[in-house]
C-alpha beads as a LAMMPS data file, in Angstrom:
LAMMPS data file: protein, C-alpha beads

135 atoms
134 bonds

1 atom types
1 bond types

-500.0 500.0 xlo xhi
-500.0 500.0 ylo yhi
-500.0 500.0 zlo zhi

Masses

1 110.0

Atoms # bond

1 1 1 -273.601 473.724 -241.263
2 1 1 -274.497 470.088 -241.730
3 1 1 -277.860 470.671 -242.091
4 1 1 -278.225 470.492 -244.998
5 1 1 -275.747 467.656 -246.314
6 1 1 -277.470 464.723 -248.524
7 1 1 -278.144 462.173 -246.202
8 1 1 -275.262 459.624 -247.111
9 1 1 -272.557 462.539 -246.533
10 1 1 -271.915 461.713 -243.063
11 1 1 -271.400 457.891 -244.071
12 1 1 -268.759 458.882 -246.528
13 1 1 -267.258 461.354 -244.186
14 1 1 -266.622 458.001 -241.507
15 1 1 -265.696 455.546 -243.979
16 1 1 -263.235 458.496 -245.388
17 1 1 -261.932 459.544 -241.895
18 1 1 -261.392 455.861 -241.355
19 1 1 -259.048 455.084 -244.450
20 1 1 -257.345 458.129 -243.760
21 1 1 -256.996 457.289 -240.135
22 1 1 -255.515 454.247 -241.508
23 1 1 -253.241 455.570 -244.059
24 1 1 -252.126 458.185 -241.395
25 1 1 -251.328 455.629 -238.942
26 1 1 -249.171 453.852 -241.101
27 1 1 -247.273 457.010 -241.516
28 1 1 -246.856 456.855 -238.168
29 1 1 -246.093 453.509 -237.369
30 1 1 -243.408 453.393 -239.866
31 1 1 -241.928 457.096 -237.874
32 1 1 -242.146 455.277 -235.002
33 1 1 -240.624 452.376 -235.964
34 1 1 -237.662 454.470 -237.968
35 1 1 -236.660 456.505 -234.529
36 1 1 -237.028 453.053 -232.994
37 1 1 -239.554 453.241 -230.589
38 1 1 -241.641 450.147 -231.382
39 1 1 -244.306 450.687 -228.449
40 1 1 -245.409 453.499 -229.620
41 1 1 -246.224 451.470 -232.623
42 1 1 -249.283 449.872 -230.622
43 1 1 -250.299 453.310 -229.506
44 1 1 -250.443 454.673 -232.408
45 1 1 -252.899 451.638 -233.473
46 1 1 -255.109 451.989 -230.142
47 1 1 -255.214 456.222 -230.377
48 1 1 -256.367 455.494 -234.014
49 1 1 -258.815 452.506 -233.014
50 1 1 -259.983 455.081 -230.117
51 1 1 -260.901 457.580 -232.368
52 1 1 -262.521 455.446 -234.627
53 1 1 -264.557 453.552 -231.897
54 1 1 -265.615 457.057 -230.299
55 1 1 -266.878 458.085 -233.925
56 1 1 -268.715 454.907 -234.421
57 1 1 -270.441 455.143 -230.838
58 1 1 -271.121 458.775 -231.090
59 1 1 -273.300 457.558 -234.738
60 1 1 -274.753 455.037 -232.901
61 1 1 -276.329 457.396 -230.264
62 1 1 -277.177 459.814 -232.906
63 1 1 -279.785 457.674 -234.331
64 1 1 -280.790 456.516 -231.082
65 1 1 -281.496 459.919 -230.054
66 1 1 -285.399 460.231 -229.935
67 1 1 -286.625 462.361 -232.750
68 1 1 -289.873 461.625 -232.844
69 1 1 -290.645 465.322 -231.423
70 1 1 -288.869 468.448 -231.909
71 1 1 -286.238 467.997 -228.778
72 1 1 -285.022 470.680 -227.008
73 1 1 -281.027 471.579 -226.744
74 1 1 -281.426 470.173 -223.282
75 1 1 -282.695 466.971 -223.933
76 1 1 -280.375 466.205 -226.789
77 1 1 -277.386 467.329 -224.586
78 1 1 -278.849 464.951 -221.513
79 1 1 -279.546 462.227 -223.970
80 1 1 -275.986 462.194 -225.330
81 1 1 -273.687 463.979 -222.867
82 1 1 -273.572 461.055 -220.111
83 1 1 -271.879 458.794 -222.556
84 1 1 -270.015 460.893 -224.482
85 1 1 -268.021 462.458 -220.707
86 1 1 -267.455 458.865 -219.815
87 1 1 -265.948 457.675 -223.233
88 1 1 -263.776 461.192 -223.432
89 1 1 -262.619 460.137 -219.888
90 1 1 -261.600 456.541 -220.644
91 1 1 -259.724 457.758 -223.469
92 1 1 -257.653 459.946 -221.483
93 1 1 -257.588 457.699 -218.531
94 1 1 -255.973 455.204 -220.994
95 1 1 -253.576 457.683 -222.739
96 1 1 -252.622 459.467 -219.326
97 1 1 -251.671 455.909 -217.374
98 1 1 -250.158 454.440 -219.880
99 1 1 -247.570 457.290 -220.661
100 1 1 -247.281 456.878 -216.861
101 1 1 -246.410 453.646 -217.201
102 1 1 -244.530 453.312 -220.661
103 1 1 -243.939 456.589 -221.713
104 1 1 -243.762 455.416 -225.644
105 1 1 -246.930 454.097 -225.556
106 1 1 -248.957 456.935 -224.084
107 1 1 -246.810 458.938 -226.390
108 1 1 -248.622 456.684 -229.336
109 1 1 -251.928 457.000 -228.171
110 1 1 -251.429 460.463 -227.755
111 1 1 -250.193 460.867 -231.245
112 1 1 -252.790 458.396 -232.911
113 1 1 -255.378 460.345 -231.093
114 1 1 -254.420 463.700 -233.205
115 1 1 -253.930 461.516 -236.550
116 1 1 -257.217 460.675 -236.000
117 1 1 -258.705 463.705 -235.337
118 1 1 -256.318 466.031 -237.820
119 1 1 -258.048 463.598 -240.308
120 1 1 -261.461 464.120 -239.262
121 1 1 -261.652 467.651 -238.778
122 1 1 -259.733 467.939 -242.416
123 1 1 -262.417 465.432 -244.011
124 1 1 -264.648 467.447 -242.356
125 1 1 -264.135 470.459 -243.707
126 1 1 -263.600 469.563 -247.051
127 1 1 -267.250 468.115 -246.864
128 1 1 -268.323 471.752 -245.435
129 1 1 -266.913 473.209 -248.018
130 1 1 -267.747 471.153 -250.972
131 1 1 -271.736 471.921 -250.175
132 1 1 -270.664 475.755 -249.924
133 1 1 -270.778 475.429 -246.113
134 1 1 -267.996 477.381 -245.721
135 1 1 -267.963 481.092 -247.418

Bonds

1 1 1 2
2 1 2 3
3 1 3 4
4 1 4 5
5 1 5 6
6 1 6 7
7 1 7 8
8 1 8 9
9 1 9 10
10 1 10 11
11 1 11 12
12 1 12 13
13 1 13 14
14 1 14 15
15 1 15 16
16 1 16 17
17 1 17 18
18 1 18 19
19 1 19 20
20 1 20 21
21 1 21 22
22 1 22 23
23 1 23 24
24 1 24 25
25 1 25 26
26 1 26 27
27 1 27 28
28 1 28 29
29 1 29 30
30 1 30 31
31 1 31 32
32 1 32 33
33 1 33 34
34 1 34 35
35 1 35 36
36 1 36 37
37 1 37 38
38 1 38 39
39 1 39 40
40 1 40 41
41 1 41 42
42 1 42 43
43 1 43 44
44 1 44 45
45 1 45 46
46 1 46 47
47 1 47 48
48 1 48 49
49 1 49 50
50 1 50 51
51 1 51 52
52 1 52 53
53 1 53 54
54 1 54 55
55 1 55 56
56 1 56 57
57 1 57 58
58 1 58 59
59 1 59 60
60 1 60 61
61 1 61 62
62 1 62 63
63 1 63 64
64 1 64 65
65 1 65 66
66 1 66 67
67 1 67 68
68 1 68 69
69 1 69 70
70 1 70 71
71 1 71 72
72 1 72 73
73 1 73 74
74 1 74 75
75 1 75 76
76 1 76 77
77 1 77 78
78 1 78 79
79 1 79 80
80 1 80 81
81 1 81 82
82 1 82 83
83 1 83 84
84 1 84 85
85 1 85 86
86 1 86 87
87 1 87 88
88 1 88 89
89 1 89 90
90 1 90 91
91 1 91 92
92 1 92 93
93 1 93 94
94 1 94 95
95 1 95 96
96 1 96 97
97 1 97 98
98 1 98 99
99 1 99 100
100 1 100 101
101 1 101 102
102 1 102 103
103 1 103 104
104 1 104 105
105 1 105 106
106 1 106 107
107 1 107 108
108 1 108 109
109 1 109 110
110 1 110 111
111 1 111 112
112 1 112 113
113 1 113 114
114 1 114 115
115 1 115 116
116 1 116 117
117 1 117 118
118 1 118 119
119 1 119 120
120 1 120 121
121 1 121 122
122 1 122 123
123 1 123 124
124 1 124 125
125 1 125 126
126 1 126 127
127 1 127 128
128 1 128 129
129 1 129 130
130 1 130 131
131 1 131 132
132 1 132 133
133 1 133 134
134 1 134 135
């Protein structure tokens, strides 16, 4: 599907993602702070800065992935998988203990998580769809 996108789509789809992240979690902050849970304030900020961390690491081992030959599904998937299962398990390791800890706060990260990714999948999609990716 993103095949054949001009090569400076997927730069405008991060820097988009990441103003709407932004814009999103402001919604949310000001939720959060209107039901009067101010923790979950900060979570919402590190789910957001999560998301946007993962999608700036995952880029970066994108273009270190070697291209030089045609790989094979297997080498792509051992060249990027390792680091990929270990960030997707921080993540949750953070969200999990601290909504074991202060239940507000995992509750934040939980939430700025999804802001994050309702954003991305949305920016996403529009992208698909304005290069007639999706029929």
């Amino acid at each position: 599907m993103f095949a054949d996108l001009p090569p400076d789509a997927l730069v405008r789809l991060m820097s988009r993602t990441a103003v709407g992240a932004g814009i999103a979690g402001l919604f949310g902050a000001i939720v959060a702070l209107l039901l009067g849970y101010p923790l979950a304030v900060l979570g919402v900020i590190i789910g957001i800065g999560a998301g946007l961390l993962g999608l700036r690491d995952l880029s970066r081992q994108v273009t270190r992935t070697d291209t030089n030959v045609e790989p094979s599904i297997k080498e792509v998937r051992r060249q990027m998988g390792g680091r990929t299962v270990l960030r997707l398990a921080l993540v949750t390791a953070l969200a999990l203990g601290s909504a074991l800890i202060w239940p507000s706060l995992g509750v934040g990260i939980v939430s700025g998580l999804v802001l994050y990714q309702f954003v991305f999948v949305v920016g996403a999609v529009r992208l698909a769809a304005s290069q007639g990716g999706i029929k």
